[in-house]
C-alpha positions in Angstrom: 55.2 212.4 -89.0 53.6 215.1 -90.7 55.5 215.0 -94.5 57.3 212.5 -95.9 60.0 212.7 -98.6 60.3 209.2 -101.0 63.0 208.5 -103.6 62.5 205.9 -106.2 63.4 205.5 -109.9 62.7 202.3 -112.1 64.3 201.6 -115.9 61.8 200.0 -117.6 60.5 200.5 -121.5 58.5 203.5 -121.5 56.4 203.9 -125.4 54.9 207.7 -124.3 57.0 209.9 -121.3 55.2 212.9 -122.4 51.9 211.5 -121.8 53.4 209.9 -118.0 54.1 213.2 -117.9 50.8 214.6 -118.0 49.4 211.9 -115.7 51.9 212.2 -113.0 51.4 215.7 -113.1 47.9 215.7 -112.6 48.3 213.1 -109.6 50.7 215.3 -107.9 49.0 218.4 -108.4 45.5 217.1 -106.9 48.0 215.9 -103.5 49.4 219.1 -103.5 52.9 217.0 -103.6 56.2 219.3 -104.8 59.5 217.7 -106.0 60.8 216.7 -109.2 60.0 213.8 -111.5 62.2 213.0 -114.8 60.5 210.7 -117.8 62.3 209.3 -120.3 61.6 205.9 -122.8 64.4 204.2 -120.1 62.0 204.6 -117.2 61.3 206.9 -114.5 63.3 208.8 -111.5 61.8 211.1 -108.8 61.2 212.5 -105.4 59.0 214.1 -103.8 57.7 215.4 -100.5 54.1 215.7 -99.1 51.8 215.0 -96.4 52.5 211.6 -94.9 48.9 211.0 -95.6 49.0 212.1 -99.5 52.4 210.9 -100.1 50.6 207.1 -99.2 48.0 208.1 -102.0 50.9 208.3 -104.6 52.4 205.3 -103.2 49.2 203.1 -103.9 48.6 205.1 -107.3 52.5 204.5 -108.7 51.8 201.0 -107.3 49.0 200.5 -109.1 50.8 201.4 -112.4 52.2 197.6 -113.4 55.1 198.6 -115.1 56.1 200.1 -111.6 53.9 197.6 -109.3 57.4 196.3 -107.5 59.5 199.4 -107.8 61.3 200.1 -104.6 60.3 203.5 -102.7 62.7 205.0 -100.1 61.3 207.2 -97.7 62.4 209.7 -95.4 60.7 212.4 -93.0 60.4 215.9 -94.8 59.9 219.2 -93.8 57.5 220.6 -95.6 59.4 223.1 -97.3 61.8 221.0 -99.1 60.6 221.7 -102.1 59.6 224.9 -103.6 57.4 223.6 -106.5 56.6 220.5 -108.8 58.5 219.7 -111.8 58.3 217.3 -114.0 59.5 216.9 -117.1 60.6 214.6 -120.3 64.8 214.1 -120.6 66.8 211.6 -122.7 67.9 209.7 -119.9 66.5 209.6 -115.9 70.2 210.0 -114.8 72.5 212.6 -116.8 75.4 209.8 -117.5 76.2 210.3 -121.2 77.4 206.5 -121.2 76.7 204.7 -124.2 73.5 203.8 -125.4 74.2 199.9 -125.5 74.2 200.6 -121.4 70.9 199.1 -120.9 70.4 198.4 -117.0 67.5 196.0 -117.9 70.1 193.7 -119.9 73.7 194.4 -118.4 74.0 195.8 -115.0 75.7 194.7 -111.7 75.1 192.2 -109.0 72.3 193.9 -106.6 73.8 193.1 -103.0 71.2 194.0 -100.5 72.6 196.3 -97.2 71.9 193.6 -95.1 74.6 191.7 -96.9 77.0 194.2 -97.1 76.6 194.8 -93.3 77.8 191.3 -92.9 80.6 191.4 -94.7 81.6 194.4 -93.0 80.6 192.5 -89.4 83.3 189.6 -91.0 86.0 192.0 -91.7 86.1 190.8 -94.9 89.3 192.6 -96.9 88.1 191.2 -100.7 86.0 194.4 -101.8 86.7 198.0 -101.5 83.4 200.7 -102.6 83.5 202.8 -105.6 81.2 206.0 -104.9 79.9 207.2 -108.3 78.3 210.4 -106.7 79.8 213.9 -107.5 82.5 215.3 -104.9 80.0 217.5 -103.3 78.0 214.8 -101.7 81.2 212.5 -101.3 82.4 215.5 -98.9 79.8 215.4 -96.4 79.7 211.2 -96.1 81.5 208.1 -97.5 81.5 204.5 -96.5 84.3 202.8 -95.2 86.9 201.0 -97.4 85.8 203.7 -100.5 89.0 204.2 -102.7 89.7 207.5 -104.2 88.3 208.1 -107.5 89.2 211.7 -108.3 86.2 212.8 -110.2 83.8 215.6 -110.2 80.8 213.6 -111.1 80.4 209.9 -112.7 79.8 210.6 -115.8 83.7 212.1 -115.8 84.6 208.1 -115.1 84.5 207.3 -118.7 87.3 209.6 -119.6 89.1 209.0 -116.8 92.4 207.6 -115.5 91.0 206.6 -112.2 89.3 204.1 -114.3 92.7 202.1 -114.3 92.4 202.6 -110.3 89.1 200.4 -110.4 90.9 197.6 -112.4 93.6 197.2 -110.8 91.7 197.1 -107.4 90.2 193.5 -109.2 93.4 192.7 -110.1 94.3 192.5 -106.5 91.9 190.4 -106.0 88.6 192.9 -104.9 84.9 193.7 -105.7 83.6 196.1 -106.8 80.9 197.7 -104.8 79.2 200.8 -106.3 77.1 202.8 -104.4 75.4 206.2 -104.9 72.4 208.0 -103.1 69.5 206.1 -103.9 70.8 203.3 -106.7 70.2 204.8 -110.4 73.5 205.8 -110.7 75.3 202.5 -109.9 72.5 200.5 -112.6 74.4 202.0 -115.5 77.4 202.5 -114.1 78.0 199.0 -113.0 77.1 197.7 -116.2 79.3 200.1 -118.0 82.3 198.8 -115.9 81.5 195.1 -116.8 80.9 196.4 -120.5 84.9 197.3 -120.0 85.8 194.0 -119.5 85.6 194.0 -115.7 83.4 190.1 -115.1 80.5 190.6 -113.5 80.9 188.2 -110.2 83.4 190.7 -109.3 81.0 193.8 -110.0 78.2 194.5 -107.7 75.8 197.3 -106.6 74.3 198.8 -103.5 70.7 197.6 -103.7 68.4 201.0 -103.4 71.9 203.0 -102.6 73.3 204.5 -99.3 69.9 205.7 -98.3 69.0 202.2 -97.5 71.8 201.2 -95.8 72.0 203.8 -93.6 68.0 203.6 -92.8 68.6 199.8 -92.0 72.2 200.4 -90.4 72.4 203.9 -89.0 75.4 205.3 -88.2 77.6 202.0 -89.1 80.0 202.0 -91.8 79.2 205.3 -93.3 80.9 208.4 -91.9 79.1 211.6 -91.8 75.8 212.8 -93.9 74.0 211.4 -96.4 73.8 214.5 -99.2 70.0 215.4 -100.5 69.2 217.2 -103.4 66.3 219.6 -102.0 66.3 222.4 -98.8 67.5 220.0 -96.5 70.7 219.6 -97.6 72.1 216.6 -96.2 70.3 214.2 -93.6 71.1 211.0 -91.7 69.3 208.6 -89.2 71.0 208.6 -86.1 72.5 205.6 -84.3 75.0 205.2 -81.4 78.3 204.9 -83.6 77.7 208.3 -85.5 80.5 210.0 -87.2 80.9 212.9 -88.6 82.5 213.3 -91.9 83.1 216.7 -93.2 85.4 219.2 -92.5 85.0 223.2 -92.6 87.0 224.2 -96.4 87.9 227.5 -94.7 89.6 226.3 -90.7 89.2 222.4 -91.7 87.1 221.6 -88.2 84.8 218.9 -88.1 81.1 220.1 -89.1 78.6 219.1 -91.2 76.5 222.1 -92.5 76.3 222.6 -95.9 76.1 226.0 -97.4 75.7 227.4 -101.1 79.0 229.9 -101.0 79.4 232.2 -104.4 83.1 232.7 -104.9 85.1 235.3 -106.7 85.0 233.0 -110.0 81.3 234.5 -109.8 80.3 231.0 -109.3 77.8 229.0 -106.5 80.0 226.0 -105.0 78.5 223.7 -102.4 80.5 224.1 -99.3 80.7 222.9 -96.1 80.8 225.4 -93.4 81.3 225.8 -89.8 79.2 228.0 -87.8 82.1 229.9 -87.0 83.6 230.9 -90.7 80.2 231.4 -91.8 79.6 234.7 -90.3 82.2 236.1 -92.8 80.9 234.4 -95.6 78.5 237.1 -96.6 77.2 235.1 -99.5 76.6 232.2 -98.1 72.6 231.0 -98.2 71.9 227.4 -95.9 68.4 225.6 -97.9 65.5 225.8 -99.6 67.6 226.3 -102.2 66.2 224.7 -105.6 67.8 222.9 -108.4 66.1 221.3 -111.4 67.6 217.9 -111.1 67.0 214.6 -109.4 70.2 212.8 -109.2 69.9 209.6 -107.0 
């Protein structure tokens, strides 16, 4: 493997971000490592692609760092063009949620339930929990797990002022968990806590432990249906395995396919689509990755 991509995040209490900042940059710069990196006083969320052999190096620096000495690190196989650049900067949070402040995944979040458990449950057929994606609706296109209900949102931070909240309670009225997941597991540390700040009780709230990214690496190709969405040129990705399904559908003809493109429409607007190879050839504006955007959103 010649470059490796890694996903990790960590809330923890952080006195100086704009001086982490400086030091992380720094690091990175020296291993010639490109990707994106947000600060904030709640912690730390990033990925980032390199050489295998340099993106090890940042391993055993982050590692080294005791306020992220057992942080989690996903990793995948990169490209080497994933990322255009390096940026890392300060925010107010590591995730763009807008929940409220008292949100505090280091005091209130959900239950972590390791993939390994959920696999089993899935393996027993058990019918008591159903999966609440809190990822936007253009990753949610290209892959879902089984048993996700419909929550008809853009994005999660929409939850809060919406009806499909209602949806989610009365899914534990009937007598289900609650099993959030998103990409890498940032999202679902707030969010899960935000549901049991609503009055939902916690041994009925739960969250993927380090996301869909580390169930499918564990698991491929059971119990999640298509691609796994990536925020850098890749676009999506996924690991293989016998039972492999694909997901998405074409939004022009509505065939099975799984490439994602960036697709301007006549609004003037860039929209994430999925496009078969096909429809594509009269899509004149349609551009397939190394596309950047300023965001990490795990």
């Amino acid at each position: 493997m010649q470059h490796k991509i890694i996903l990790f995040y960590k809330y923890t209490n952080i006195k100086n971000p704009e001086l982490l900042m400086e030091r992380e940059k720094a690091v990175c710069e020296v291993l010639d490592l490109k990707g994106r990196i947000i600060i904030a006083e709640e912690g730390l969320n990033g990925t980032l692609e390199g050489t295998t052999e340099n993106i090890d190096k940042y391993i055993k620096h982050i590692h080294s760092d005791k306020k992220f000495k057992l942080m989690d690190i996903k990793w995948s196989e990169g490209t080497g063009s994933s990322f255009p650049k390096l940026s890392i900067r300060v925010r107010d949070e590591i995730v763009g949620q807008k929940l409220p402040k008292r949100i505090n995944p280091n005091k209130l979040t959900g239950i972590h339930l390791p993939p390994h458990e959920l696999h089993k449950w899935y393996r027993e057929g058990k019918d008591d929990f159903v999966i609440v994606d809190m990822r936007s609706k253009y990753e949610t296109m290209c892959g879902v797990f089984d048993k996700t209900i419909d929550i008809d949102v853009d994005a999660s931070r929409d939850l809060v002022k919406s009806k499909e909240l209602e949806t989610i309670k009365k899914a534990v009225e009937d007598g289900k968990k609650i099993i959030t997941v998103c990409t890498g597991g940032v999202k679902c540390e707030r969010m899960s806590g935000y549901l049991i700040d609503l009055g939902i009780e916690k041994k009925n709230v739960y969250q993927l432990h380090n996301g869909i990214h580390a169930y499918m690496q564990e698991f491929p190709g059971e119990d999640f249906a298509g691609t796994l969405y990536t925020f850098d040129g890749r676009k999506t990705m996924h690991f293989g395995g016998e039972n492999r399904r694909i997901y998405g559908k074409c939004y022009k003809c509505s065939i099975p396919c799984e490439e994602v493109y960036d697709v301007y429409e006549e609004d003037g607007h860039e929209y994430q689509r999925i496009v078969c190879d096909n429809c594509v050839k009269d899509i004149a504006s349609a551009r397939r990755g190394n596309v950047y955007r300023n965001r990490v959103n795990n």
